[in-house]
C-alpha positions, 0 to 999 in steps of 0.5 A, a space after each residue: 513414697 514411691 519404691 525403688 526398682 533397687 528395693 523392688 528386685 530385693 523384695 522380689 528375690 528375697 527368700 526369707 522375709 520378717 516382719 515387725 509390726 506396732 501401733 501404727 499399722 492398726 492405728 490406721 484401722 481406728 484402733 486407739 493407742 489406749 495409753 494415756 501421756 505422761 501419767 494422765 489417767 485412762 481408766 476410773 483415775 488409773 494410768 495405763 501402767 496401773 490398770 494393765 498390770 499384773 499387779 491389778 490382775 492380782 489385786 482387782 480382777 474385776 477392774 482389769 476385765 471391766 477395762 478390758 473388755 470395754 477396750 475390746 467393745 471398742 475394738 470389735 467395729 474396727 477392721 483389717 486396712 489394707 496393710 494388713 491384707 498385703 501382708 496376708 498376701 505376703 505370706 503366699 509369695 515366700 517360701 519362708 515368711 514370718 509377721 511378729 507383732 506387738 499388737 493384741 487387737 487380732 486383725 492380722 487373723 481377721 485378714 488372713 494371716 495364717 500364723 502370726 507370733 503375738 509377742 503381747 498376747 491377744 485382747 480376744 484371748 483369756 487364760 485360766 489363772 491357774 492351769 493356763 488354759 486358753 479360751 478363744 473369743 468371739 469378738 462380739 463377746 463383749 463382756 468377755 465369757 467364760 468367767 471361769 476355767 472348765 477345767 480347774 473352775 478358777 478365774 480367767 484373766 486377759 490373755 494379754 501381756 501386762 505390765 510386770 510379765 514377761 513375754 511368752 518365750 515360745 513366741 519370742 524365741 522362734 521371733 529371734 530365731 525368724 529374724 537371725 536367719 532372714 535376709 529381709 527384715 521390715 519394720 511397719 508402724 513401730 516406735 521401736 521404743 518397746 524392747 525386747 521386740 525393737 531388739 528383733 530389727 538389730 538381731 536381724 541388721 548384725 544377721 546380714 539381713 536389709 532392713 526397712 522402715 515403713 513409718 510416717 514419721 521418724 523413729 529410733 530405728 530410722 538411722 539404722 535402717 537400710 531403706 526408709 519408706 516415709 508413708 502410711 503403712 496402708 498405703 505402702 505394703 500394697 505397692 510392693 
C-alpha cells in the first residue's frame, strides 16, 4: 500500500516516535508463533499455556529448558527482514525514538537497534531463580549454558515472561511514559489482543498522538487507528 504525502510530512516532522511491534513483523523472518489453537498441544502433550508457565518453572525446569531451547535451536537460523533494519535506521532520524516489543527472538538487536524495551523478556537471555542475575547467550548455544548462577550456584531459568508473571515494570513504565509524550505512535504486526502492551496504543491515541497500524490483516486496533497501511511490515517501513 502506497503512503500518503499527508502521513509522509507527519512522519518527517515528527519529533517524538513510538513504536509497538508483535508477532507479525518476526514472522516474516520464518519465526513461528509457537502457540498451539485452542488447547492443541505444542510440546510432549503440553499446550503452550502449561509449558510456558511459571507453574513448570516451579514444577519441572528441565521441561520448560528442553522446550525452550529447542525453540531457540529454531530461532538461531532466522534473520532480521527488512523491517527490522528500517526501524534500526529510524532510530537515527529522531531525536527521541522508542521500539517496544512484545517479541523475545532478539532480531531487533541483530539489526541494530540500540535500545529496545522488551515487555516478554528475551529467549537468548537466562536469569538465576534466585538473585536474578542475567546472563546473556550466544544464539548458538544451544543447549542453553550456564545451568547454574555464579553467584549464588542456584539454577536458571528463561529470561522470558511466562504465563502467570508479571511484565518487568522498568520496561513497562518508561514504555507508558514513551507512548504518553510521543506525537507519533505506530502499531507493527500486532493482534493488539495482548494486554497491557495493546493498552500503550490507546495511552498514546488519549495522549494526542497519530496513531498507525501497519498489518496485513485487520485488528482490534483497526477501527482506532488514525492511518491504516494494509501490507507487510517489510514491506512498508521501508517506504517511509
Amino acid at each position: 500500500m502506497p503512503i500518503s504525502p499527508r502521513l509522509k510530512e507527519i512522519f518527517q516532522n515528527a519529533k517524538s516516535v513510538c513504536v509497538l511491534t508483535g508477532a507479525g513483523i518476526s514472522a516474516e523472518s520464518g519465526v513461528p508463533t509457537f502457540r498451539g489453537g485452542g488447547n492443541a498441544a505444542v510440546w510432549k502433550g503440553m499446550p503452550f499455556d502449561q509449558i510456558s508457565s511459571a507453574r513448570m518453572v516451579r514444577e519441572n525446569l528441565n521441561e520448560v529448558w528442553e522446550w525452550f531451547d529447542y525453540r531457540r535451536g529454531v530461532l538461531k537460523d532466522c534473520e532480521p527482514n527488512p523491517a527490522h533494519f528500517a526501524l534500526a535506521e529510524w532510530q537515527n532520524r529522531f531525536a527521541d525514538f522508542t521500539l517496544v516489543t512484545q517479541n523475545v527472538d532478539g532480531l531487533h538487536h541483530r539489526a541494530g537497534s540500540r535500545e529496545v524495551l522488551e515487555l516478554h523478556g528475551n529467549i537468548n537471555r537466562s536469569s538465576c531463580t534466585n538473585c536474578e542475575k542475567r546472563f546473556q547467550m550466544n544464539a548458538e548455544d544451544v543447549p542453553h549454558k550456564p545451568e547454574v548462577c555464579d553467584r549464588c550456584e542456584a539454577r536458571v531459568r528463561p529470561d522470558v515472561v511466562l504465563f502467570g508473571e508479571m511484565l518487568p515494570m522498568d520496561a513497562f513504565l518508561k514504555a507508558e511514559q514513551k507512548s504518553r509524550e510521543c506525537d507519533l505512535f505506530f502499531v507493527v504486526g500486532t493482534s493488539a489482543l495482548v494486554y497491557p502492551a495493546a493498552g500503550l496504543a490507546e495511552i498514546a491515541k488519549f495522549s494526542g498522538a497519530r496513531l498507525v497500524e501497519i498489518n496485513p490483516e485487520e485488528t482490534p486496533m483497526t477501527g482506532f487507528c488514525d492511518e491504516v497501511l494494509r501490507g507487510k511490515a517489510g514491506e512498508v517501513l521501508p517506504l517511509f
